[in-house]
SERO-4910 file (N, C-alpha, C, O; in steps of 0.05 Angstrom, whole numbers):
BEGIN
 pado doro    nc1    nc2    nc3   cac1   cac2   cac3    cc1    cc2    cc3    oc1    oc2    oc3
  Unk    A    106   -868   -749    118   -852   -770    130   -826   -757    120   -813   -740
  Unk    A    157   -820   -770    172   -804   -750    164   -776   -769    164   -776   -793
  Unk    A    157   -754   -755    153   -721   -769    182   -704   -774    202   -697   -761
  Unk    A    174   -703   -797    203   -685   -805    204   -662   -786    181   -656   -779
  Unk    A    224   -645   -774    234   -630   -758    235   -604   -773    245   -609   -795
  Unk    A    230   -587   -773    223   -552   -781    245   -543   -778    261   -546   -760
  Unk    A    248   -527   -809    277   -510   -814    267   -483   -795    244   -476   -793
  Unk    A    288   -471   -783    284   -448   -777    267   -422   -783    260   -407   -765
  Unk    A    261   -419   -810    254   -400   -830    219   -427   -827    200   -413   -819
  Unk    A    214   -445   -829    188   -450   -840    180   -453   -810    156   -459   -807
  Unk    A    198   -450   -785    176   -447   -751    165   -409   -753    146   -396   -746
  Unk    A    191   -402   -766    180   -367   -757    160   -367   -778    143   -358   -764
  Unk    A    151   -369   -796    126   -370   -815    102   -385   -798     80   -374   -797
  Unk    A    106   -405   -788     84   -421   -769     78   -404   -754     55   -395   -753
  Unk    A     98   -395   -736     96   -378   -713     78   -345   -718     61   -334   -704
  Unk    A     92   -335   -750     78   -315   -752     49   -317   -757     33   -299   -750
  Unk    A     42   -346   -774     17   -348   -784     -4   -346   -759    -26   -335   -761
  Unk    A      8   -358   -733     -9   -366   -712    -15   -338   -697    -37   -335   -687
  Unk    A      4   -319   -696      0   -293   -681    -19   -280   -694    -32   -266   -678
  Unk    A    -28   -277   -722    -38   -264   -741    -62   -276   -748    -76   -261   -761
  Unk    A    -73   -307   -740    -90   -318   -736   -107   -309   -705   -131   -306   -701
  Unk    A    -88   -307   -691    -96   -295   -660   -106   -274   -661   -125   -271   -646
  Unk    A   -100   -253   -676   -110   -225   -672   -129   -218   -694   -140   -197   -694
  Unk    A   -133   -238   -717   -162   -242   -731   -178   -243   -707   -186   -223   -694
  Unk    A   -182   -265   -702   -202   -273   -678   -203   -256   -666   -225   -246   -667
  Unk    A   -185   -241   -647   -186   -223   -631   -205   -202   -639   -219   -191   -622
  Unk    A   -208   -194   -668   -216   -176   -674   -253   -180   -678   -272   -163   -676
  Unk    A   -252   -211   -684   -278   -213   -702   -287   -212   -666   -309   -203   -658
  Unk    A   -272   -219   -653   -297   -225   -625   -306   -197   -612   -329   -190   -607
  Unk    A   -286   -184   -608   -287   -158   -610   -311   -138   -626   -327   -123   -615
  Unk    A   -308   -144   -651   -329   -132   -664   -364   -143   -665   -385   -129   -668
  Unk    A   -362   -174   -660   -384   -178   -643   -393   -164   -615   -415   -152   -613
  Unk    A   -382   -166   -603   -383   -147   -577   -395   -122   -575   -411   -113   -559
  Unk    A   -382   -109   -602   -390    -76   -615   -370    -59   -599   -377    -36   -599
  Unk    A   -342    -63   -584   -319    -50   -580   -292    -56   -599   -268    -54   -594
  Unk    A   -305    -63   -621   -276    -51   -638   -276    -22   -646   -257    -12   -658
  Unk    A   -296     -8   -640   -283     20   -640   -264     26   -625   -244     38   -632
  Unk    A   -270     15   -594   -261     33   -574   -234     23   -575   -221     29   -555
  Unk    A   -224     10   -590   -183      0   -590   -170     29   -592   -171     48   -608
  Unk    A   -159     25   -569   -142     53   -560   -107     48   -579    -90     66   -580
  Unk    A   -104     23   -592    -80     24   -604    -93     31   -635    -73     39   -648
  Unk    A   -105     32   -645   -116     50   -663   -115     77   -658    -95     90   -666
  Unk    A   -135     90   -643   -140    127   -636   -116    135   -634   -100    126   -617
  Unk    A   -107    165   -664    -85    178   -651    -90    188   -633   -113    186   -624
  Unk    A    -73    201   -620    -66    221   -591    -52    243   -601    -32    244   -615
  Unk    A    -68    261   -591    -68    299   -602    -39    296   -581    -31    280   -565
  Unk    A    -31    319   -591     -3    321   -581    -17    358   -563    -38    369   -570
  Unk    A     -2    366   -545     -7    395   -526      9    410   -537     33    410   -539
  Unk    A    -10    425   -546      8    454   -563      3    473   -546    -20    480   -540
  Unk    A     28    484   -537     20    513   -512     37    527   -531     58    518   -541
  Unk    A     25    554   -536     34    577   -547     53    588   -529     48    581   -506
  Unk    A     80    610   -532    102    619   -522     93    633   -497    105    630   -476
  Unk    A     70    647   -501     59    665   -481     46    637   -459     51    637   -435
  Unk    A     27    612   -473     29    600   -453     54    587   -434     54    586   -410
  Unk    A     73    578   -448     97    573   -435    111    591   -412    116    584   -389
  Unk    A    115    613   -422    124    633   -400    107    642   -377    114    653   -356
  Unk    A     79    635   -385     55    632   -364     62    608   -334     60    614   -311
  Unk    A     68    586   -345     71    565   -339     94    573   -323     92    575   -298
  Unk    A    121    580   -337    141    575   -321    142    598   -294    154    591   -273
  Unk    A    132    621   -297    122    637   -283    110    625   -263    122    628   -242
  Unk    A     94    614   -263     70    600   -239     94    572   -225     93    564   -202
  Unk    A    111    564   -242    122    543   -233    148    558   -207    155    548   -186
  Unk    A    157    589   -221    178    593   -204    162    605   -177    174    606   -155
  Unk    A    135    614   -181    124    631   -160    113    607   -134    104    614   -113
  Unk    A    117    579   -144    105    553   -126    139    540   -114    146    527    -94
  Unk    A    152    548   -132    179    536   -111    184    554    -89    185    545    -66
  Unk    A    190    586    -98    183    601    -79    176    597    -55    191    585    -39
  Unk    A    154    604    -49    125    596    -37    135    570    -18    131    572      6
  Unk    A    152    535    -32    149    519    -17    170    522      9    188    539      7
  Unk    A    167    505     36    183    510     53    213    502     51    214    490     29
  Unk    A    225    501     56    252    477     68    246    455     77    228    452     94
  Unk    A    264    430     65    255    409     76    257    404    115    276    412    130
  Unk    A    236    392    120    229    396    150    249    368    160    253    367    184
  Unk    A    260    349    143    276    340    155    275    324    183    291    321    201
  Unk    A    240    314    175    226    297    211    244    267    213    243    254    233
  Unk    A    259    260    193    271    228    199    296    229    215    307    210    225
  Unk    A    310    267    218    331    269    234    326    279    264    304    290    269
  Unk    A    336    277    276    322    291    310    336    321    307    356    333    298
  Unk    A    313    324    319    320    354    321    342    367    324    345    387    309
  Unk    A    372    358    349    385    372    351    406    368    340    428    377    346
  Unk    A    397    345    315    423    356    291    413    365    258    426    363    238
  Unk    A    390    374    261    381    385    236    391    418    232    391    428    209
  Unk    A    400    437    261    419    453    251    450    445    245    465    465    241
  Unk    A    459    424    243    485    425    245    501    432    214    489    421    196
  Unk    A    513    440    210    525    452    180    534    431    168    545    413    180
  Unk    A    529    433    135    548    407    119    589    403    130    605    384    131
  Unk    A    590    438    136    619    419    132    629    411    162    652    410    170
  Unk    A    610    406    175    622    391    206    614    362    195    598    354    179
  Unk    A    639    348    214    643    319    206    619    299    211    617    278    198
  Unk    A    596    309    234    579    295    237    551    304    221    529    294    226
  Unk    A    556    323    203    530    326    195    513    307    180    522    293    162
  Unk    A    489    307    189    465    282    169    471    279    143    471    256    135
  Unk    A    478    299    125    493    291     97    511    274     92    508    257     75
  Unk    A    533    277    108    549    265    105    554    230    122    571    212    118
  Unk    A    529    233    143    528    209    162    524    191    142    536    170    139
  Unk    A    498    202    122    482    187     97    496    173     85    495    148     81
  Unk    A    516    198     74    531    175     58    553    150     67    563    132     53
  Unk    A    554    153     87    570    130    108    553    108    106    563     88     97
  Unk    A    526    108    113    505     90    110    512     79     84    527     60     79
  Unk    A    501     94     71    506     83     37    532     58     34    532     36     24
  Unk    A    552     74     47    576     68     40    572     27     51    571      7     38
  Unk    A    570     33     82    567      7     95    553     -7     94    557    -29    103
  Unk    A    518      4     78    506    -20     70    516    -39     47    515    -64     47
  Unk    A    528    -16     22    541    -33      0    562    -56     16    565    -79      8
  Unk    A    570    -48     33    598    -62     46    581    -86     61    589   -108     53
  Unk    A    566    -86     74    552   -108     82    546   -129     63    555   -152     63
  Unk    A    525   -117     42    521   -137     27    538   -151      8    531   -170     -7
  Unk    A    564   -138     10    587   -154     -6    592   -174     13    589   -197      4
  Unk    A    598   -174     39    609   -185     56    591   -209     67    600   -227     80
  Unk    A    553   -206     56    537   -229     58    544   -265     67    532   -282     79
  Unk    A    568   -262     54    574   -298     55    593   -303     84    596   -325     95
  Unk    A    602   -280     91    619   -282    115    599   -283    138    606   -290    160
  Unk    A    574   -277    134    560   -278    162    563   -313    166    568   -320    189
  Unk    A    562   -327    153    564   -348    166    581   -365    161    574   -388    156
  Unk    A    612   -357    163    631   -358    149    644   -376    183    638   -367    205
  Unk    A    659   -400    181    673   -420    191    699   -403    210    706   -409    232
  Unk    A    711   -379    191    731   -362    196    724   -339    220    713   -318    213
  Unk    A    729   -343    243    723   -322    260    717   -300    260    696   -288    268
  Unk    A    750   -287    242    753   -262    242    735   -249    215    733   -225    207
  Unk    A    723   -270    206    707   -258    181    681   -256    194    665   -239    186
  Unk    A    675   -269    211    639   -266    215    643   -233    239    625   -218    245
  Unk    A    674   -229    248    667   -206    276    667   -190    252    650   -172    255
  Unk    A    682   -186    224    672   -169    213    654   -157    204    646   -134    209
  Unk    A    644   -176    187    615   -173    187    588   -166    213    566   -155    211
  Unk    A    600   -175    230    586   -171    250    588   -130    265    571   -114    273
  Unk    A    615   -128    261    623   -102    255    617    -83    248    615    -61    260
  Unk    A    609    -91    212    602    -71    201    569    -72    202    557    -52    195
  Unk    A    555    -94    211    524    -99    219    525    -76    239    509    -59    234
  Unk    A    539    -72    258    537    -57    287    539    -23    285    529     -4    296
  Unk    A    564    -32    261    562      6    251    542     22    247    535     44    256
  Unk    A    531     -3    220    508     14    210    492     13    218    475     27    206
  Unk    A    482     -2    244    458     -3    265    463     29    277    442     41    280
  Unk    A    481     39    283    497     54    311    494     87    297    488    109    307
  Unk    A    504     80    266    491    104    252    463    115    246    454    137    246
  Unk    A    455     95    241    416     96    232    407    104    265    388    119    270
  Unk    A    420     94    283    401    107    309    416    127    313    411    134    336
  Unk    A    435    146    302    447    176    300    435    188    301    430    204    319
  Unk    A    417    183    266    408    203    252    380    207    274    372    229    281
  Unk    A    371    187    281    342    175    296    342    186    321    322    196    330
  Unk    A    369    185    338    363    195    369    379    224    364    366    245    368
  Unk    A    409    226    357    415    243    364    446    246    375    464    263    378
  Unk    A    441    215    380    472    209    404    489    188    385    481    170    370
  Unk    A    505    194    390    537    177    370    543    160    389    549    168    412
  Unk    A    541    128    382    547    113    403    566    100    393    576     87    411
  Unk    A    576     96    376    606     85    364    629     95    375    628    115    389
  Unk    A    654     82    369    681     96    374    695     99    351    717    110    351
  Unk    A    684     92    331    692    102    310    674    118    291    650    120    297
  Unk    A    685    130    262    669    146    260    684    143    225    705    131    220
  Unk    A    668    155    209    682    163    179    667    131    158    659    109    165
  Unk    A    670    142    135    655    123    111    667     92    114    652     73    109
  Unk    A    693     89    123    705     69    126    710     59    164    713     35    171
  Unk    A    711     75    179    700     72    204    733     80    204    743     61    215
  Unk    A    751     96    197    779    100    194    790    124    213    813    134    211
  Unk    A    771    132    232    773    151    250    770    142    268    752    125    264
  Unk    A    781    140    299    779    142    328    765    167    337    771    190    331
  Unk    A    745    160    351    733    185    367    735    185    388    737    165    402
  Unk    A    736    217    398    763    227    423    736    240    438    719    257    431
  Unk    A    739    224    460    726    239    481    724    266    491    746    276    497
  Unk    A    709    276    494    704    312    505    695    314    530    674    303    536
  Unk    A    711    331    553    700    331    574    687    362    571    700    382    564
  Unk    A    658    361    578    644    383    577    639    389    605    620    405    605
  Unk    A    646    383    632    648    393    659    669    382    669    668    358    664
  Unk    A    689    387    682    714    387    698    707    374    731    697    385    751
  Unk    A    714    353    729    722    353    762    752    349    768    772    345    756
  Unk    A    740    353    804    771    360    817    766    341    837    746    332    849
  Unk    A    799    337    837    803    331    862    792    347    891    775    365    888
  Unk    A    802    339    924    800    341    946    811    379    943    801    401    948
  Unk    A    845    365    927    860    385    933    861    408    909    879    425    907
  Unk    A    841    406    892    831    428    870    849    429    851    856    450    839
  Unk    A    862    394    846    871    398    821    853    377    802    840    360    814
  Unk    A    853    379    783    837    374    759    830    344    753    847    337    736
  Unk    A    812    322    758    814    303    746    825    291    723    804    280    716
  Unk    A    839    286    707    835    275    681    849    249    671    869    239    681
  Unk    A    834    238    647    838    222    643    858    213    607    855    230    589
  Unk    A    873    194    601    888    206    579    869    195    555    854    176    558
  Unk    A    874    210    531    855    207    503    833    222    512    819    223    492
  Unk    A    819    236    534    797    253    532    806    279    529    829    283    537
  Unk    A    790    303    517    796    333    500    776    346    525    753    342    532
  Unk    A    801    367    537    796    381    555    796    406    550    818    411    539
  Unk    A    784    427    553    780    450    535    807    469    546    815    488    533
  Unk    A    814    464    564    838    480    578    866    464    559    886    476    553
  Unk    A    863    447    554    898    437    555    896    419    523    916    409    511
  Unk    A    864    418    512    861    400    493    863    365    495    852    360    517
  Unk    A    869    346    487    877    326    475    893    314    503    917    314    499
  Unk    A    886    306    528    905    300    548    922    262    529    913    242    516
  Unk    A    944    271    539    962    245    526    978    238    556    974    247    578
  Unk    A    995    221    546   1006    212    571   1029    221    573   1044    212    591
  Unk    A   1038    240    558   1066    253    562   1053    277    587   1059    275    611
  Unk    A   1041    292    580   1017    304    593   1019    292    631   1032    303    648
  Unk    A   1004    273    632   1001    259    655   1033    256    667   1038    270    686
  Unk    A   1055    238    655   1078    238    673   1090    261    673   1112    257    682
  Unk    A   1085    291    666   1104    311    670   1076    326    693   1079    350    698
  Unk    A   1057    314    702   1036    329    722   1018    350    708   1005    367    721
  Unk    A   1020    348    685   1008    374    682    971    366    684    955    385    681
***
């Protein structure tokens, strides 16, 4: 014998009867027990009434504890770039948000790691190496990339911070490295001797 099939309206009546049957029971077992007092969805909850004078008490004690706290100590950066100022290009603020930037960019790029297309997996592979190269920045100290910026859209230019010379005491140099005497050596630079 086949069972007639339930209108919509007479399952939610079933359905309600059975939830409302559940929490009878719930209750009678409960009250056997002797913890139907303690039902915490029953007991109101007092609400905290602080008077004006306590408020300004409060906020008082709250401005005299910010005060009081230090500067962040900043132990996840190495030391000798936790002075460096926000608006230089390498500061930790702004390295951060490069991170940010290239992890989102990684995980878009997820399906290319194992992508058939060459030039899609060196990308990915790329931007894996960036953000390896940044995270050990913040960690050692030392910039080991050649590029630099949220999109990696900068070339970084070598700095010679000691000079050598030749035999005959003229100046080594090499072109694309920044020499504090002449700046930016290029190769126009090099064929005119300078």
């Amino acid at each position: 014998m086949a069972r007639r099939k339930l209108t919509a309206e007479e399952m939610a009546a079933k359905v309600a009867k059975m939830k409302a049957t559940k929490a009878a029971n719930k209750a009678k077992a409960l009250e056997k027990l002797g913890l139907a007092k303690y039902d915490r969805s029953t007991k109101p909850r007092k609400k905290r009434k602080m008077t004006d004078e306590q408020k300004v008490a409060a906020a008082e004690r709250l401005a005299k504890a910010r005060e009081a706290k230090k500067p962040a100590a900043m132990l996840t950066i190495h030391e000798s770039l936790r002075d460096i100022p926000d608006t230089d290009p390498f500061a930790p603020a702004r390295v951060r948000g490069w991170i940010k930037n290239q992890s989102l960019m990684l995980k878009s790029m997820r399906s290319m790691k194992d992508s058939k297309d060459p030039k899609e997996r060196a990308a990915y592979i790329d931007t894996e190496v960036y953000l390896a190269n940044l995270q050990a920045y913040l960690r050692t100290g030392t910039y080991m990339d050649n590029r630099w910026g949220a999109e990696r859209q900068h070339k970084v230019t070598p700095k010679c911070v000691a000079m050598a010379y030749h035999k005959d005491g003229t100046p080594k140099r090499t072109v694309g490295v920044w020499y504090p005497d002449t700046g930016t050596y290029t190769k126009e630079m090099e064929q005119d001797g300078a």
